[in-house]
DOVEX-533949 format. One record per atom (N, C-alpha, C): residue in one letter; z negated, x negated, y. Coordinates in pm, whole numbers, always signed. Example, Ala and Ser with C-alpha at 12.3 -4.5 7.8 and 13.67 -1.06 7.14 Angstrom:
<pts>
residu|w|u|v
A|-780|-1319|-569
A|-780|-1230|-450
A|-780|-1320|-330
S|-708|-1285|-225
S|-714|-1367|-106
S|-787|-1290|+3
</pts>
This chain:
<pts>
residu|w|u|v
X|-343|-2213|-2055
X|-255|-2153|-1956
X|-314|-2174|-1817
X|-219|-2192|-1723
X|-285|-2254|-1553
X|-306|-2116|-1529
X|-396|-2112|-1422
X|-508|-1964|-1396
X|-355|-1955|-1247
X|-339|-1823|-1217
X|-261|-1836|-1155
X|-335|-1834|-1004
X|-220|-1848|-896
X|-290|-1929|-750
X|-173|-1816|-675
X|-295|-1778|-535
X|-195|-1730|-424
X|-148|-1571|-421
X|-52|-1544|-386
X|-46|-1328|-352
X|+98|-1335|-401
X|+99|-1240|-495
X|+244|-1193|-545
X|+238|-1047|-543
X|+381|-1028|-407
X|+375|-862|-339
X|+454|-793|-491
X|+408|-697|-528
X|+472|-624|-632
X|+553|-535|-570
X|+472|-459|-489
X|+489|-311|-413
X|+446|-305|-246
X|+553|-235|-149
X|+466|-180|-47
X|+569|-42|+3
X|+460|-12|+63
X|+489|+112|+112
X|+542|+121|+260
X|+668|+103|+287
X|+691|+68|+409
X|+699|+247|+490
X|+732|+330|+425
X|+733|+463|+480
X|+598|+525|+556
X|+467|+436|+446
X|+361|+463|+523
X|+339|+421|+665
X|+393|+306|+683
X|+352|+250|+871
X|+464|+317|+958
X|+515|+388|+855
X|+667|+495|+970
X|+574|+621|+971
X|+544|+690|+844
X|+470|+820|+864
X|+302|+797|+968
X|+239|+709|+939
X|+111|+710|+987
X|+72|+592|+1080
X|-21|+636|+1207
X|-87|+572|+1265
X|-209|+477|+1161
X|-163|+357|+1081
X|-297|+274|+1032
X|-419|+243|+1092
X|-512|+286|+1105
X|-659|+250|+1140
X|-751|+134|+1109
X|-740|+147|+1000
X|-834|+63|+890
X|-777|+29|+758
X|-790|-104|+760
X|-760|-160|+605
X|-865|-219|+542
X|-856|-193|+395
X|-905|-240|+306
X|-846|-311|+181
X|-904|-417|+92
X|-834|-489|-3
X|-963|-429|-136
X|-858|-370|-227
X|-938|-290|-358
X|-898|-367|-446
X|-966|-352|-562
X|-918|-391|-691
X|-890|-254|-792
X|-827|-262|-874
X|-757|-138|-955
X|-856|-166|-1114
X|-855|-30|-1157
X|-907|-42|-1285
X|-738|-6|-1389
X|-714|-120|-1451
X|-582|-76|-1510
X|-592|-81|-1654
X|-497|-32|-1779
X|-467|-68|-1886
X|-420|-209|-1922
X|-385|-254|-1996
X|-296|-369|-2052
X|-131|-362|-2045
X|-115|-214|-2071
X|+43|-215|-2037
X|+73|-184|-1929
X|-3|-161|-1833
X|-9|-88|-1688
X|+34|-284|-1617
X|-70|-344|-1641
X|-54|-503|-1591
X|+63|-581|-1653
X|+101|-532|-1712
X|+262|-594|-1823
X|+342|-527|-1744
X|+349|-440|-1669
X|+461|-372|-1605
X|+466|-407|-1456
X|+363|-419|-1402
X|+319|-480|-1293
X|+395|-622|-1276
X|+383|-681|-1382
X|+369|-817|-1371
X|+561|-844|-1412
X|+626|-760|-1440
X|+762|-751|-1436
X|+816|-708|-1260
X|+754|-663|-1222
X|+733|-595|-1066
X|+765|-474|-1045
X|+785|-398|-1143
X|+771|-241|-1146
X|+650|-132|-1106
X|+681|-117|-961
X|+602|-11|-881
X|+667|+63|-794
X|+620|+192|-781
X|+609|+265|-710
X|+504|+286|-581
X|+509|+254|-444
X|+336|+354|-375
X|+416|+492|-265
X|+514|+465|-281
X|+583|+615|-189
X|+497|+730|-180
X|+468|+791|-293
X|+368|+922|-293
X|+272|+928|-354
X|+193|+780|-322
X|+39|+743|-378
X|-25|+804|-238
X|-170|+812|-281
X|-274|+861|-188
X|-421|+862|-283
X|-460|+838|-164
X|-641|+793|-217
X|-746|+918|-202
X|-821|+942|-298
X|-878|+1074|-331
X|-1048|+1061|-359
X|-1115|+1123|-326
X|-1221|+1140|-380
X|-1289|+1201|-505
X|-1337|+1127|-625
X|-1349|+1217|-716
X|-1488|+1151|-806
X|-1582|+1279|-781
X|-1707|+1249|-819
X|-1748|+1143|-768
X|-1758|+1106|-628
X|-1866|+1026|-584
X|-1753|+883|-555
X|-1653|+839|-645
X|-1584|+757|-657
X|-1435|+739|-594
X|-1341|+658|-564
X|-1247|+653|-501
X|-1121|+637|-613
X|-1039|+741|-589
X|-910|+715|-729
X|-756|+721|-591
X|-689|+604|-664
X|-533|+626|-650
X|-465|+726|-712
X|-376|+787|-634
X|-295|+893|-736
X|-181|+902|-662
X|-51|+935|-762
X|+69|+934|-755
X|+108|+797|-725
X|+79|+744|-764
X|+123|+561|-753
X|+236|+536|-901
X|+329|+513|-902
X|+445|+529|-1021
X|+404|+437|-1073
X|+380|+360|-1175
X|+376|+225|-1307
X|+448|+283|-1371
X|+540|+256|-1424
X|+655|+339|-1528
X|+612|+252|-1653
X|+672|+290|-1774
X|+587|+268|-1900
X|+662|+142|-1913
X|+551|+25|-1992
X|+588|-112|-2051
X|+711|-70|-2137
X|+797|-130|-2185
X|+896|-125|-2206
X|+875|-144|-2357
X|+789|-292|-2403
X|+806|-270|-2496
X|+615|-261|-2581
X|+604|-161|-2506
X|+480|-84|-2526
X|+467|+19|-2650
X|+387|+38|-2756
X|+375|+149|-2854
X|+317|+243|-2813
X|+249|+306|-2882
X|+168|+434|-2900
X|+53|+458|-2816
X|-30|+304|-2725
X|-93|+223|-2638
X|-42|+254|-2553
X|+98|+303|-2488
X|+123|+321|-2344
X|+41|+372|-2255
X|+96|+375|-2139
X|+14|+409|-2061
X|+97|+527|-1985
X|+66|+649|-1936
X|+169|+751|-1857
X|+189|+659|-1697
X|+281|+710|-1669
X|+290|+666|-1556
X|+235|+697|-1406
X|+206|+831|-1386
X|+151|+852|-1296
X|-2|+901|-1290
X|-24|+850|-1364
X|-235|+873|-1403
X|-290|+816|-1285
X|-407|+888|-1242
X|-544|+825|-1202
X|-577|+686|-1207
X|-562|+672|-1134
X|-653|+485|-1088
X|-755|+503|-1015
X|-873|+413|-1069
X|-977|+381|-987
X|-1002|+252|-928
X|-1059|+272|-796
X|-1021|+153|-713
X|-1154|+161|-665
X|-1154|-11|-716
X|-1250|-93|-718
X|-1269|-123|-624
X|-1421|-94|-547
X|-1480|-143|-405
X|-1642|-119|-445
X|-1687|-172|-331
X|-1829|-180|-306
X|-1892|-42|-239
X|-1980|+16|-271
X|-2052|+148|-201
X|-2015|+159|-87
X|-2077|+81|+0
X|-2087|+89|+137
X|-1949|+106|+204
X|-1847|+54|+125
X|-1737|+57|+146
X|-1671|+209|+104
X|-1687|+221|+54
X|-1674|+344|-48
X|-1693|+475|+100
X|-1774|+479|+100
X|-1888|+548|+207
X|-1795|+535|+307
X|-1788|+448|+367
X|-1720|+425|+504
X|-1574|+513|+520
X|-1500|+439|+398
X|-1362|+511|+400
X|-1351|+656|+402
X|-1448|+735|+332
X|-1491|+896|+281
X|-1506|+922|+408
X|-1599|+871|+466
X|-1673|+955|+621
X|-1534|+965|+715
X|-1467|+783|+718
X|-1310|+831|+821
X|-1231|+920|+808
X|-1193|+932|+644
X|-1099|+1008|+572
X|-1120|+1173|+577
X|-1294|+1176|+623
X|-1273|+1328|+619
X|-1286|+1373|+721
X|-1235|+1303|+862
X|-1217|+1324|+992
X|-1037|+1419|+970
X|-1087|+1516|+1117
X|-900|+1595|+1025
X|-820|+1522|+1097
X|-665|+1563|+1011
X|-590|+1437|+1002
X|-607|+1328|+924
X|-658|+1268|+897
X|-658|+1138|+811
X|-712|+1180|+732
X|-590|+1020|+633
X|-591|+1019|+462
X|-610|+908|+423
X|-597|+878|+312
X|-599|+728|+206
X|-454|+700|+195
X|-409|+612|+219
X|-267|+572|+204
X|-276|+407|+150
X|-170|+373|+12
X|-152|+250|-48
X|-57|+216|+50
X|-72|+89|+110
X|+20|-17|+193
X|+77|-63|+68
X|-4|-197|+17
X|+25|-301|-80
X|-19|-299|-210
X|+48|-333|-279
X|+45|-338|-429
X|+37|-507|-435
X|-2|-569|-498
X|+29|-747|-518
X|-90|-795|-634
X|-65|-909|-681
X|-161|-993|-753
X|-207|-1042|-675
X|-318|-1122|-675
X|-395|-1206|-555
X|-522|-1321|-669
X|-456|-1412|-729
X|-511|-1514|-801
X|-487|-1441|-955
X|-435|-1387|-987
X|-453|-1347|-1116
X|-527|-1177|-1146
X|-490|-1143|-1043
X|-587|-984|-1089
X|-520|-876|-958
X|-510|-759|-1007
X|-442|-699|-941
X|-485|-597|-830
X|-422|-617|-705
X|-521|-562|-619
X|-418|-477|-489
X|-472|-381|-409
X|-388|-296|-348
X|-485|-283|-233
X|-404|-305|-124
X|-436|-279|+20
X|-401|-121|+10
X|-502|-78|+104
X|-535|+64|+131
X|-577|+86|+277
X|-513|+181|+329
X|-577|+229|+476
X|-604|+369|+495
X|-676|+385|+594
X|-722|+519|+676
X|-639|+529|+758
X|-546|+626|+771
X|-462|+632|+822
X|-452|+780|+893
X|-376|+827|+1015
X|-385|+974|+1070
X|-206|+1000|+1106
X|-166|+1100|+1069
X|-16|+1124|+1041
X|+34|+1149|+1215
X|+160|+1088|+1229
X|+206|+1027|+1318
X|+265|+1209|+1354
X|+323|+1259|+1447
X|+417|+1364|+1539
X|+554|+1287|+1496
X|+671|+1430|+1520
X|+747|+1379|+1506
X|+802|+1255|+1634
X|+732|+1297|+1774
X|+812|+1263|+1882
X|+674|+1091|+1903
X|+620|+1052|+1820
X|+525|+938|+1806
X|+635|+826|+1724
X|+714|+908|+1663
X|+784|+790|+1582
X|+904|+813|+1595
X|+1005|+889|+1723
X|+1089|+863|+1797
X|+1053|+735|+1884
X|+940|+780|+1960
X|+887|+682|+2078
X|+864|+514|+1978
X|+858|+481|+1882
X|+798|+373|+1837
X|+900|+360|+1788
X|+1010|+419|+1725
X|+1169|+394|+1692
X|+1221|+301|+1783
X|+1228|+404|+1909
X|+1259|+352|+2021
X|+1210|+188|+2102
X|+1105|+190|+2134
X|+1018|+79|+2135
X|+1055|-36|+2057
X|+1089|-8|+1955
X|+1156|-150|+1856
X|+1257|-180|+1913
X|+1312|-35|+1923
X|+1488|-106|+1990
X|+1493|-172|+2099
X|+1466|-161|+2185
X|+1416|-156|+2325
X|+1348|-310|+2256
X|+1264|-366|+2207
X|+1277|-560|+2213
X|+1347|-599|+2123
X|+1393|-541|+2054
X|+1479|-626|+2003
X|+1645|-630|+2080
X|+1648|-564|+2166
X|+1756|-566|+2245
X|+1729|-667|+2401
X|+1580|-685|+2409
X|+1524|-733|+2511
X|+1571|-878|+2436
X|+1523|-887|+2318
X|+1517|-1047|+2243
X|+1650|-1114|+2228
X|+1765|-1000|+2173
X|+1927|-1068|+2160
X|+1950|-1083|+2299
X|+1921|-1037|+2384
X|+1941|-1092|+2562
X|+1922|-1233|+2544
X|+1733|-1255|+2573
X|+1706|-1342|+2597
X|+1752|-1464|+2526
X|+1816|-1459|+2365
X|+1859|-1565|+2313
X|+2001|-1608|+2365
X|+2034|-1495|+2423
X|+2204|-1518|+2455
X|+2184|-1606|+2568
X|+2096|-1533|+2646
X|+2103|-1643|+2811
X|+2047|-1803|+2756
X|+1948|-1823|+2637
X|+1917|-1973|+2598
X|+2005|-2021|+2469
X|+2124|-1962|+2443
X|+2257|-2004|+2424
X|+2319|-2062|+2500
X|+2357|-1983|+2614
X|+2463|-2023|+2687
X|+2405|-2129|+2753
X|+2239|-2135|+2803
X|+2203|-2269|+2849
X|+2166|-2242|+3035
X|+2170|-2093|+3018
X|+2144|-2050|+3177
X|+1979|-2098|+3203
</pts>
């Protein structure tokens, strides 16, 4: 079988870059089951109400949805269990010390394969005001209304 090549997005969390100011990213690896990666690999995910936790020294995903292999037995896997996410100490360390600044959390961006093994972008992130993501609502609109201008005037050839 060819080893597979390149990033296949499963999952992202687009609510997170609406709810939170992103800080810092990181690329983890997941500790998964067999039917957990069979479900994955159909593209069944959830990261809406995932978040990254500290537990015993170690870093776990939680509330991340994998809904059960389909045609999985007695071997299933539940769907919203504990994941541990695979990183290096120092790394480990780093994220804990930001994360326990107040305000900021662990938030899953991306879910994806990346050569054959499954891996999830993660950030430090600090929760946005409501009137931070009016203003950045706004702000979008505001170029992209700047941009349908400017294409109209290099339409018409002005």
């Amino acid at each position: 079988m060819a080893k597979e090549q390149g990033r296949k997005v499963i999952a992202q969390n687009r609510k997170a870059r609406h709810d939170y100011l992103i800080e810092d990213t990181w690329e983890a690896g997941l500790a998964l089951t067999g039917t957990e990666v069979k479900s994955l690999r159909m593209g069944r995910a959830s990261l809406v109400d995932g978040y990254g936790q500290e537990y015993r020294g170690e870093l776990y995903l939680e509330g991340v949805h994998i809904p059960e292999y389909t045609q999985g037995t007695w071997t299933n896997h539940t769907a919203r269990r504990r994941r541990k996410l695979l990183l290096h100490r120092e790394e480990i360390d780093k994220i804990l010390v930001k994360s326990r600044e107040a305000g900021h959390t662990i938030v899953p961006l991306t879910l994806y394969f990346k050569d054959g093994r499954a891996k999830v972008e993660i950030a430090v992130a600090k929760g946005k005001k409501l009137y931070d993501k009016r203003q950045a609502l706004r702000e979008r609109q505001d170029t992209r209304e700047a941009q349908r201008a400017m294409s109209f005037r290099l339409q018409r050839g002005e």
